[in-house]
C-alpha positions as CSV (number, residue, x, y, z in Angstrom):
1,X,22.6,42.2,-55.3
2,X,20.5,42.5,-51.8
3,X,17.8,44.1,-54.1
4,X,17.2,41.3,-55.8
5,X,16.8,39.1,-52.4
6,X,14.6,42.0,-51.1
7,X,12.6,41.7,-54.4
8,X,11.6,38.2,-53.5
9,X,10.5,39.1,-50.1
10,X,9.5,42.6,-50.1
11,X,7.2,44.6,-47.6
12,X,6.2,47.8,-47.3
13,X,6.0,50.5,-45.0
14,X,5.9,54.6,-44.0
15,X,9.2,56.5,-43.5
16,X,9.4,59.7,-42.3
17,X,12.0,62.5,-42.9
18,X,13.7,63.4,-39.8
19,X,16.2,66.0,-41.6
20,X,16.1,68.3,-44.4
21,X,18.2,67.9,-47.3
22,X,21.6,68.2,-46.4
23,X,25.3,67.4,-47.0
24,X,25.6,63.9,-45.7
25,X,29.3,63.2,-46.6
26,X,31.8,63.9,-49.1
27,X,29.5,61.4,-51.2
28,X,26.7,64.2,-52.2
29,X,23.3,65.3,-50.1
30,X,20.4,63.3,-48.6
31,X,17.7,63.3,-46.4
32,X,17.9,60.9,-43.0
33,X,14.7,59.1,-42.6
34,X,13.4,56.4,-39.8
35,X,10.7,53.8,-40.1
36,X,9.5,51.5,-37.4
37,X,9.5,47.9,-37.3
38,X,7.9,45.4,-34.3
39,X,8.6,48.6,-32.2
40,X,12.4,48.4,-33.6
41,X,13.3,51.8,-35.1
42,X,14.9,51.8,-38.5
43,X,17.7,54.6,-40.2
44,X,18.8,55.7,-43.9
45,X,19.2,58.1,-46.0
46,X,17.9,58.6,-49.1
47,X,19.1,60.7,-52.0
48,X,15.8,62.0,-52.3
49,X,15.0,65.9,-51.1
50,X,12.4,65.6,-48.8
51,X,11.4,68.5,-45.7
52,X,11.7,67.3,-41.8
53,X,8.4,65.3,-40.9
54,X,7.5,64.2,-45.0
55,X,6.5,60.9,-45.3
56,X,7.3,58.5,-48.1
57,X,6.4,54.9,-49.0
58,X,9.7,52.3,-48.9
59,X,10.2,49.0,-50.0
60,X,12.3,46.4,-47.5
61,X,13.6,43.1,-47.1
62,X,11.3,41.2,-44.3
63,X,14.0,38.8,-43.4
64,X,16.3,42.0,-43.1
65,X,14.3,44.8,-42.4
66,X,17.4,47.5,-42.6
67,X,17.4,46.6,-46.6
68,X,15.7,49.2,-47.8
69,X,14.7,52.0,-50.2
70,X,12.5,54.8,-50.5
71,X,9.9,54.5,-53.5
72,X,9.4,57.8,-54.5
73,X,6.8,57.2,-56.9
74,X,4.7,57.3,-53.9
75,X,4.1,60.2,-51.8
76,X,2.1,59.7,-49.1
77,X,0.0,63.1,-49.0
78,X,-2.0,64.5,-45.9
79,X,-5.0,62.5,-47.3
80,X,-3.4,59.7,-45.7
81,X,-3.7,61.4,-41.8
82,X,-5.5,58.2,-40.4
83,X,-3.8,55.8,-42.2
84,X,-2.9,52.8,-39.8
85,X,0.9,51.0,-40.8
86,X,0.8,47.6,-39.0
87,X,4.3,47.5,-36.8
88,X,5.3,44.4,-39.3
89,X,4.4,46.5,-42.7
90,X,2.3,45.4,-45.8
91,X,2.6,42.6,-48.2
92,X,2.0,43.6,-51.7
93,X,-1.6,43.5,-51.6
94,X,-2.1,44.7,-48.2
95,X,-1.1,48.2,-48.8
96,X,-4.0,51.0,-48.8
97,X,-3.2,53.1,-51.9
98,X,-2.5,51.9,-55.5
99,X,1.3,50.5,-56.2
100,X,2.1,48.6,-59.5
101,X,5.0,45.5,-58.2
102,X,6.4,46.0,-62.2
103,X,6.7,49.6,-61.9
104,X,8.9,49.1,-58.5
105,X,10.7,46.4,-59.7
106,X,11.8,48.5,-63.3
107,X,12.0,51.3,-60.6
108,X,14.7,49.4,-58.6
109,X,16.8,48.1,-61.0
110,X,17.1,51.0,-63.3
């Protein structure tokens, strides 16, 4: 349901991995991430196997930034050393690389 609302609203940002894949919980294996806000740090984990210090586009809600999820379908590669993430995040067409809004939304809701 809160994907929906995020879908109306969405921004974007940079997470980074700040564990390996590991056993989160009796619920499977993750990989805790954190993405900054307007100097607010944000948590999750994503079901995703990502390496300490990768880096990974998500999608959030901008009225409630701790709705989120990691969109795989975009790696952010070392090209992207200098890239600058604004402390509020991107709108749509604001983001430096290439993202298709009907790929993310299929994405989302499959």
């Amino acid at each position: 349901m809160w994907i929906n609302k995020m879908l109306e609203r969405p921004k974007y940002t940079v997470a980074i991995a700040t564990t390996d894949w590991h056993q989160k919980n009796n619920n499977g294996v993750g990989t805790d991430y954190s993405y900054n806000l307007n100097s607010k740090v944000y948590n999750g984990t994503t079901n995703f196997s990502y390496k300490k210090g990768d880096r990974f586009l998500i999608i959030y809600d901008s009225v409630k930034p701790k709705n989120a999820k990691v969109l795989d379908l975009y790696p952010i590669y070392d090209d992207y050393v200098g890239l600058k993430i604004p402390k509020n995040g991107w709108k749509y067409r604001e983001v430096p690389f290439d993202i298709d809004s009907n790929q993310i939304k299929k994405y989302l809701k499959d």
